[in-house]
N, CA, C and O atoms as a DFTB+ gen file, in Angstrom:
84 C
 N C O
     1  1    -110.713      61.582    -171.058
     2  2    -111.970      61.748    -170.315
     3  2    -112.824      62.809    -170.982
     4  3    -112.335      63.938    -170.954
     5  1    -113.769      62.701    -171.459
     6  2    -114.861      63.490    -171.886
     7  2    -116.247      63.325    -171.295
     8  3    -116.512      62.141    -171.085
     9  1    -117.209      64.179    -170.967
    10  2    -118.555      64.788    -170.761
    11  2    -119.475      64.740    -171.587
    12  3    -119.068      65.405    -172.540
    13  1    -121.021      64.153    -171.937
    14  2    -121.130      65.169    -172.954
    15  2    -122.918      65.147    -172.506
    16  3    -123.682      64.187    -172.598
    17  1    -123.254      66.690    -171.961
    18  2    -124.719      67.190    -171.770
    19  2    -126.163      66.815    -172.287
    20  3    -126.819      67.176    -173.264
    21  1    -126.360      66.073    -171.396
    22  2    -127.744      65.047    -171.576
    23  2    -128.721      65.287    -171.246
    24  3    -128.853      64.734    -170.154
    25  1    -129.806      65.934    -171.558
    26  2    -131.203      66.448    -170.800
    27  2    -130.916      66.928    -169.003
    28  3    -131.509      66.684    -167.952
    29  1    -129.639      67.746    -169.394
    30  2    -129.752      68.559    -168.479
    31  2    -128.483      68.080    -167.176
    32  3    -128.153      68.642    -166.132
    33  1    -128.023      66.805    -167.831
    34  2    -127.704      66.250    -166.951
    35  2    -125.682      65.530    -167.614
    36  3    -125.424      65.328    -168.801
    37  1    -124.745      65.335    -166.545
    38  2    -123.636      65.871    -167.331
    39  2    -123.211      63.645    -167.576
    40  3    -123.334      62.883    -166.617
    41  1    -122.824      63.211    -168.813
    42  2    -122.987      61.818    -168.159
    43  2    -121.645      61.874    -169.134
    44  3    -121.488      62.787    -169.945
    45  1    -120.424      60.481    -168.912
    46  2    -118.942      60.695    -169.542
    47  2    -118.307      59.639    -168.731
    48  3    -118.925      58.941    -167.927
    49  1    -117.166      59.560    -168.954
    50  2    -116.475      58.536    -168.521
    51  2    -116.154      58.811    -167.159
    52  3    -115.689      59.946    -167.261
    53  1    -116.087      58.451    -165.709
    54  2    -116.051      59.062    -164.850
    55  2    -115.893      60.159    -164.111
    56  3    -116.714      60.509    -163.263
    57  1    -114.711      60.849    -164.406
    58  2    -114.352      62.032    -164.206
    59  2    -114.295      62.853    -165.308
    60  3    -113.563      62.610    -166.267
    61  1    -115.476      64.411    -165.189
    62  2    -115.745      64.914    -165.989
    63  2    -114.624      65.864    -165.952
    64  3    -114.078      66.339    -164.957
    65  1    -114.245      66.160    -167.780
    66  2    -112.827      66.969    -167.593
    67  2    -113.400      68.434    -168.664
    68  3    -113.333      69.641    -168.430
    69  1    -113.945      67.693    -169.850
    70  2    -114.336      69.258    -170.403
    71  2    -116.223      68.547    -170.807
    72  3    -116.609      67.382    -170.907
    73  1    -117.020      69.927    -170.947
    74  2    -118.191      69.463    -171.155
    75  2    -118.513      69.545    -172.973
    76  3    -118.592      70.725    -173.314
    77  1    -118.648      68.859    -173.800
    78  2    -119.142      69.230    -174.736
    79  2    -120.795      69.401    -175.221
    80  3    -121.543      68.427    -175.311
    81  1    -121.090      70.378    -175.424
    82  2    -122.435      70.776    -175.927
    83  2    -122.942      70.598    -177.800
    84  3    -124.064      70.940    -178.172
């Protein structure tokens, strides 16, 4: 599961586990 920070906004495979920037 990964995150990854989109104009502000957090979008990833359902459950966000780490955020990458």
């Amino acid at each position: 599961r990964f995150a990854i920070r989109e104009g502000g906004r957090t979008v990833g495979s359902g459950v966000v586990t780490d955020i990458i920037e």
